[in-house]
C-alpha positions, 0 to 999 in steps of 0.5 A: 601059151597054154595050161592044160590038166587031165580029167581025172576022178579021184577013184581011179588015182593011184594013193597019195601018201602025205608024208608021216602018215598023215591023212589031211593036210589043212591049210588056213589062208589069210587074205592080206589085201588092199584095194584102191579107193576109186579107180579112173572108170565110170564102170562099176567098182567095188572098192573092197570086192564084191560089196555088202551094200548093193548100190553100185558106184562108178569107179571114179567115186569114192564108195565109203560104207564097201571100202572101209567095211573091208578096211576094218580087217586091216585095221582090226581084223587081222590082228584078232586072227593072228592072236588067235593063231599065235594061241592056238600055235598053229600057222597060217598061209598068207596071200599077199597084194604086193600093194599091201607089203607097200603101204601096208607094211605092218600087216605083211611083216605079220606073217614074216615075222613069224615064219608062216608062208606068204603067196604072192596074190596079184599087184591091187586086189580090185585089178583082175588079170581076166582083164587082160586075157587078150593082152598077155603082155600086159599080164606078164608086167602085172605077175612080174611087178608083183613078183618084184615087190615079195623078192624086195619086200621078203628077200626071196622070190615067190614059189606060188601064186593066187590071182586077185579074185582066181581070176587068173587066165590060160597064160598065168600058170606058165608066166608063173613056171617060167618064172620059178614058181611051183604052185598055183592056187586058182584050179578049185576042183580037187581036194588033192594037189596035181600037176598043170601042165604049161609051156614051160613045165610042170606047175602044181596046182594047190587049190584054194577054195570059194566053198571052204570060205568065210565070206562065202559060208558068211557073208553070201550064204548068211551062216551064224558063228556055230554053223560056220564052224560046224561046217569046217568041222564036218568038212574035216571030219569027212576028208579024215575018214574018207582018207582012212578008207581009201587009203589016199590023203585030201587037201582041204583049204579054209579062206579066211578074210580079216572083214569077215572071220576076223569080226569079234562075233565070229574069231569063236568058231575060227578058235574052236575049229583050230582046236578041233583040227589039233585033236585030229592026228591024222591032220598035217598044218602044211603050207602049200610050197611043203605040198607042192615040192613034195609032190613034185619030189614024189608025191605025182608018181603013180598019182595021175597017169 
């Protein structure tokens, strides 16, 4: 099974018209994960991801301070970022674990009570389908299992996909189209949407972001609260005016963890961003399957050829 995409630089694209004449459409995600607290390994696992404290522990022993550091997003964070939003009348885009909406009802009946989007994310966070790049078998159980939980949990299949950590392999786009799904998010280098190519059709891929992102701008590069939404604000600023000037519009995603934007200190710059974002007319709140049935609708002709 195999993906592949042309190489494309954005000058030489035919213009991308977003519906109404918008010039930017800005998705928000939220990242609803859950991850074991001890895994049967002596290998290094960060319970919680990559870890605020450095020492390295083995799988199979409990690493306290990382994982509850990340719990705190499910137990408080999250809630914050959803009032903010829910203040600010503006959805997000939420990615999902199908062990979240399993033993984390509450948190992933949040999004479906409002209506926002939900992409299926992975099974277990702390899983990575990379792992299992050689054994596409057991990568097709993985997707299928997940898939199985959104339709139980949601009442309807998943339409996208964002792999735990976008570890995703050259299998995963086409397990995914196989399956009826229409976007991908783990491709990162666009600011416009467009089309992998699989074995079984056409995917678009939607892309999320490790630059446009909480624990990277904060947690890894160590920006204050300011600065965090300083630089959302020239990041916007400059795909609005580039989009009015080339006549093409952009796509700009912010990736946001309930750990870290959803803090007390930080949840300011995420309101004070929204805002911004509402006062632009040129920006569509969109979701990624908007985005990607649009494109596959209309939106690819004369794009990219």
């Amino acid at each position: 099974m195999t993906m592949k995409y042309p190489f494309s630089a954005i000058p030489k694209r035919g213009p991308l018209k977003w519906p109404n004449g918008k010039k930017v459409a800005l998705i928000c995600t939220f990242n609803l994960e859950t991850w074991d607290m001890v895994k049967d390994t002596d290998k290094a696992y960060y319970a919680g991801g990559p870890p605020i404290l450095p020492d390295v522990l083995p799988g199979n022993v409990a690493d306290f301070p990382n994982f509850t550091w990340r719990e705190y997003g499910q137990r408080v964070g999250i809630w914050r970022l959803f009032d903010a939003f829910d203040k600010a009348k503006v959805p997000a885009s939420c990615t999902i674990n199908a062990k979240t909406a399993l033993i984390r009802p509450d948190i992933a009946n949040a999004p479906k009570e409002r209506g926002w989007e939900v992409v299926a994310h992975n099974y277990e966070q702390g899983e990575l389908l990379t792992d299992f790049a050689k054994d596409p078998k057991k990568e097709r159980e993985i997707i299928e299992a997940t898939l199985k939980v959104y339709k139980e949990f949601y009442g309807k299949p998943a339409k996208g996909w964002l792999s735990s950590s976008l570890r995703g392999t050259v299998n995963t786009p086409g397990i995914l189209k196989e399956h009826g799904l229409i976007f991908y998010c783990d491709i990162m280098n666009d600011d416009q949407p467009y089309l992998l190519e699989t074995d079984h059709g056409p995917i678009v891929s939607t892309p999320y972001t490790n630059e446009i992102n909480d624990f990277t701008i904060l947690t890894r590069r160590g920006h204050n609260t300011d600065e965090f939404r300083d630089i959302l604000k020239e990041e916007l600023s400059t795909l609005l005016s580039e989009a009015e000037e080339q006549g093409t519009g952009r796509m700009m995603n912010v990736g946001l963890h309930p750990h870290v934007a959803g803090r007390a200190y930080r949840i300011r710059a995420v309101k004070e961003f929204l805002e911004f974002a509402k006062s632009q007319p040129g920006v569509w709140f969109a979701t990624r399957e908007e985005i990607a049935a649009w494109y596959l609708e209309t939106g690819h002709k004369g794009h990219i050829v």
